[in-house]
Each structure stands twice: as structure tokens, then as C-alpha cells.
C-alpha positions in Angstrom: 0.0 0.0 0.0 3.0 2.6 0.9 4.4 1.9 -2.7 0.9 2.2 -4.4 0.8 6.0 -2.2 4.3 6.9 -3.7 3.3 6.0 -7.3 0.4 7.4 -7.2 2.0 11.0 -5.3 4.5 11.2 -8.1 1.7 11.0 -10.9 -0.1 13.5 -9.4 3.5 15.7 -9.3 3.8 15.2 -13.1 -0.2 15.7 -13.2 0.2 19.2 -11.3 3.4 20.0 -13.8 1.9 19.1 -17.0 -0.6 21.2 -15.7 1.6 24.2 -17.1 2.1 23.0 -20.5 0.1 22.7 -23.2 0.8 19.3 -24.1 3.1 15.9 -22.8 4.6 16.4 -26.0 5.7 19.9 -25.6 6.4 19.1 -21.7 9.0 16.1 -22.9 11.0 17.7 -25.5 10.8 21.5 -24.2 8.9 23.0 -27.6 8.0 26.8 -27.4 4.7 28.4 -26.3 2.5 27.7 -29.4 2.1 30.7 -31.8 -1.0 32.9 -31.2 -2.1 36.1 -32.4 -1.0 39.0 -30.0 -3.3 40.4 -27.6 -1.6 42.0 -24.5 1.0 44.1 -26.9 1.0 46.9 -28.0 2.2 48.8 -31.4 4.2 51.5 -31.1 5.6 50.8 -27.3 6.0 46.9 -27.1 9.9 46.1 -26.8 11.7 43.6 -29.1 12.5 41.9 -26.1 9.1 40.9 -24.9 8.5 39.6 -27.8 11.5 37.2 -27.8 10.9 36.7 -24.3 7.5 35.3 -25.6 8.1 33.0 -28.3 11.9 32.9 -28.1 14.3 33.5 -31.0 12.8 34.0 -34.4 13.4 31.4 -37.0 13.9 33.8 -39.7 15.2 37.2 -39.7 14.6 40.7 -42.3 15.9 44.2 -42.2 13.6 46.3 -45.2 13.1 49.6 -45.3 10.2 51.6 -45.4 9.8 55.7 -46.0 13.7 55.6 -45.1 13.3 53.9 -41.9 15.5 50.8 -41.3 13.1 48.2 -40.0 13.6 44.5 -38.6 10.9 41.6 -39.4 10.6 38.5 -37.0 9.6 35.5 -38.4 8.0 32.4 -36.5 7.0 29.1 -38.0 4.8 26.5 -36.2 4.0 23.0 -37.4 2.1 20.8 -34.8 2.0 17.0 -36.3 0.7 15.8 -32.3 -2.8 14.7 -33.5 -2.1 13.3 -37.0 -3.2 14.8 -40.7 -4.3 17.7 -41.1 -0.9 19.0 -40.0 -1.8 22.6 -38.4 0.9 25.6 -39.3 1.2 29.0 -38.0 3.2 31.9 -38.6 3.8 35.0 -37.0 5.6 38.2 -38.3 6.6 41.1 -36.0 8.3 44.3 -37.0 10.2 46.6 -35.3 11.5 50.0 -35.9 14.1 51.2 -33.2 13.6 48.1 -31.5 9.5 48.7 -30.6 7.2 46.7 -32.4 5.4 48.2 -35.3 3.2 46.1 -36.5 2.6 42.3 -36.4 0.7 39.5 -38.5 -0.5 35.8 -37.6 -1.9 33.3 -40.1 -2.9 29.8 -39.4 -3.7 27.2 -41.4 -7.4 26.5 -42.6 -7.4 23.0 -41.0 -6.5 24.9 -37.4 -8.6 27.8 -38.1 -11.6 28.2 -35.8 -13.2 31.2 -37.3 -15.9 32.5 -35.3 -16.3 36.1 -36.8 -19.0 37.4 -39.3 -17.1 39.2 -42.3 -20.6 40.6 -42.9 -20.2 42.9 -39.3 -17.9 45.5 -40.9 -20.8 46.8 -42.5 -22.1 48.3 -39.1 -18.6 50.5 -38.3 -19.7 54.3 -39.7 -17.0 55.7 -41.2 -15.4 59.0 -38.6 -17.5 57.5 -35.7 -16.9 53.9 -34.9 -13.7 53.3 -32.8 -11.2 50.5 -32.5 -13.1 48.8 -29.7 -16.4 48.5 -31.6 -14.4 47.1 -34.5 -12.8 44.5 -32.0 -16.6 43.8 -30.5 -17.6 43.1 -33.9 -15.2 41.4 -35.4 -12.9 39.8 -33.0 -9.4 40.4 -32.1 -7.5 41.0 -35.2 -4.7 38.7 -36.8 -3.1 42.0 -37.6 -2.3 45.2 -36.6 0.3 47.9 -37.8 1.0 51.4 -37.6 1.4 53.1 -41.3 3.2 52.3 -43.4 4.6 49.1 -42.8 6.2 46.0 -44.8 4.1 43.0 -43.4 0.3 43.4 -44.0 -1.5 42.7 -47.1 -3.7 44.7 -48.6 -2.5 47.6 -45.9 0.2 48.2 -48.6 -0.2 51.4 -51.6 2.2 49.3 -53.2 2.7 47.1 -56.6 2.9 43.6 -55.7 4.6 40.8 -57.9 5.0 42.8 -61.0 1.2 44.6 -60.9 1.2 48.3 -62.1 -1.0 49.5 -59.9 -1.2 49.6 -56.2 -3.4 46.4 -54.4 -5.7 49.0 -52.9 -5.3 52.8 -51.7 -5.1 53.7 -48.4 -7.7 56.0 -47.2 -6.8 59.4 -46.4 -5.2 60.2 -42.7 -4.9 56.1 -42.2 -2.2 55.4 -39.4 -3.0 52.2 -38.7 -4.9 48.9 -40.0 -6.4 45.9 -38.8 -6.4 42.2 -40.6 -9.0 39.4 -40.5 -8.5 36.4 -42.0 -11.6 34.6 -43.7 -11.6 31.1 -45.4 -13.3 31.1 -48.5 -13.6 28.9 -51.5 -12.4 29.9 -54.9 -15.4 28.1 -57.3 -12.5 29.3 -60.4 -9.3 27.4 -59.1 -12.2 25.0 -57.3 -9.7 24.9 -54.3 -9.7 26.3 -51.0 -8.6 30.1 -50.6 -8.6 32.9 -48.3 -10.5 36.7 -48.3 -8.7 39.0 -46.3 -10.6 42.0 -44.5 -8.7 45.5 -43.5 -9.9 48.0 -41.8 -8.3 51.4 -41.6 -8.1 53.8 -38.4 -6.8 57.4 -38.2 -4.6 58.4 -36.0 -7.6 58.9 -32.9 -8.7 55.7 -33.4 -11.5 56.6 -35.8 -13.0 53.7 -38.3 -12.0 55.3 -41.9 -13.2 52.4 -44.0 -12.5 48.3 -45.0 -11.6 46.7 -47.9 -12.3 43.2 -48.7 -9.8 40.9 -51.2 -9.2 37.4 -51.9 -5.5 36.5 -52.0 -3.7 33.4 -51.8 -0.3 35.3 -50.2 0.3 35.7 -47.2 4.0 37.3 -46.8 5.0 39.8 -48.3 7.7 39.5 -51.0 
């Protein structure tokens, strides 16, 4: 009975350990907290180092330039394979400008997706009156967020992309920053699986300025 009352007390340690992880799996062989969108952080005062703190050390690192500011891009890869086919992938970009973070963007696979949002609720933000919380109420915490202009968000670029001559979509007057949404959505042309991507534009108040609504297969930004 005393070495039934030992096993069982050092299950219940592990229990009460594993109780901090997210999975044995990532308990036995040390993997990173799982890629999420951010929520807690915050453009324009969010340290590098919180960031790295977070998730650790990027697996991918680029220096751009935008208006003739030198900027840094974190890139994080995720692949969990725990549970079998579908594999689930995420990725995370996070920019930095003098070493504060910028602007950010999270994508996860369609299989992992767990969409809960109705694109259709842009419709009530009123353009000059609706504020970043209501947008947030109604939509959801975005995937995306960046201060203007930035290198990582697509469509939040007035830029050409992949050899277009003209700009994916202009950026209303006075934007400072834009949100992103991600939406799954079926492509009845390519009869495959795609993606519509939803961003909304604030001035520099917080004031909804308008949304623009594109289907787009790329993610990253070349």
C-alpha cells in the first residue's frame, strides 16, 4: 500500500506539472509556447525583447526599409503533427523600428482555423465614428495590426505587388494604422480552397475610416 501511495504522489506531481504545459509532448521535449495572435501588446511601445521573451528567437530574420526607416521583421514558424493529418501551421511576423514593435501579423492554417467572426459585421462600423473597440466587439481580435506604413500586412500596402502596375488597394486618407482578418473562402475558379482578407483602416484617434475586402492566396509579403 506505501508503494501504491508513492506511485500514485508522483503522478499527481507530473499531473500538477503538466498542468503548465500545453501538451506531454511539448512538456517532454521543451517545444516553445504555441504561436498565437498578440493580444496583450502593444504597437508603437512593445519592446523587441518581450517579444523574444514570448516565443523565443525568431526562425527567420529581415531588415527592409520603409519611407527611409530601417526596419527588422521577426519570423516564427509553427508546425504541430501531435494529433495526426491535417498537419496545423502558424506563422507570426513582427516588425520593429528602433527596436519597438510596429506592426505584427499571424496566419494559421485553414485546417487549425476556428473562425468565429462574421465578415458581414464591418458593415455596421460608420466611417469617422466607430472606434477601434467596436471594431474589436464586432469582429474579434484581429490577426493584424500595424502602424502606417509598414512592410508586413497585405492589402494595408499602396504598393505594386509581384510585377502589378497599380497599387493592391489605396489607403484612405489620414490612415495610421490597419487591422487584418482572415476569412476562409472557396475559390469556385481554381475550385480549391482560398482565403479573403478583411482590413480595416483607423486614423490616428482611433477613428474607423473604412474596409476593404480581397481574396488573395499570399500571405508574406515579398
Amino acid at each position: 500500500m506505501q508503494k501504491l501511495s508513492a506511485s500514485l504522489l508522483c503522478l499527481l506531481i507530473i499531473g500538477l506539472s503538466l498542468s503548465a504545459c500545453t501538451t506531454l509532448k511539448e512538456f517532454i521535449y521543451d517545444r516553445p509556447n504555441k504561436l498565437a495572435p498578440l493580444s496583450t501588446e502593444q504597437l508603437g511601445s512593445t519592446p523587441r525583447d518581450d517579444i523574444i521573451k514570448r516565443f523565443g528567437e525568431p526562425d527567420e530574420i529581415n531588415k527592409r526599409v520603409v519611407d527611409s526607416l530601417d526596419v527588422e521583421v521577426y519570423f516564427y514558424y509553427d508546425r504541430d503533427e501531435s494529433n495526426g493529418p491535417p498537419i496545423q501551421s502558424r506563422y507570426l511576423a513582427c516588425e520593429f523600428a528602433k527596436g519597438v514593435l510596429t506592426a505584427y501579423s499571424f496566419y494559421e492554417s485553414a485546417e487549425s482555423e476556428q473562425k468565429s467572426a462574421d465578415e458581414n459585421e464591418r458593415f455596421k462600423l460608420i466611417k469617422g465614428q466607430s472606434t477601434r473597440h467596436e471594431a474589436e466587439r464586432l469582429l474579434g481580435v484581429p490577426y493584424s495590426k500595424a502602424l502606417l506604413p509598414t512592410t508586413i500586412t497585405l492589402p494595408a500596402l499602396n504598393m505594386q505587388h509581384r510585377g502589378a502596375s497599380f497599387p493592391l488597394t489605396k489607403i484612405p486618407d489620414d490612415a495610421k494604422e490597419a487591422w487584418q482578418y482572415f476569412f476562409p473562402n472557396f475559390d469556385d475558379y481554381l475550385h480549391k480552397t482560398a482565403q479573403k482578407t478583411l482590413t480595416v483602416f483607423f486614423d490616428a484617434q482611433g477613428a474607423y475610416l473604412g474596409s476593404v475586402m480581397m481574396q488573395e492566396l499570399v500571405i508574406k509579403s515579398q
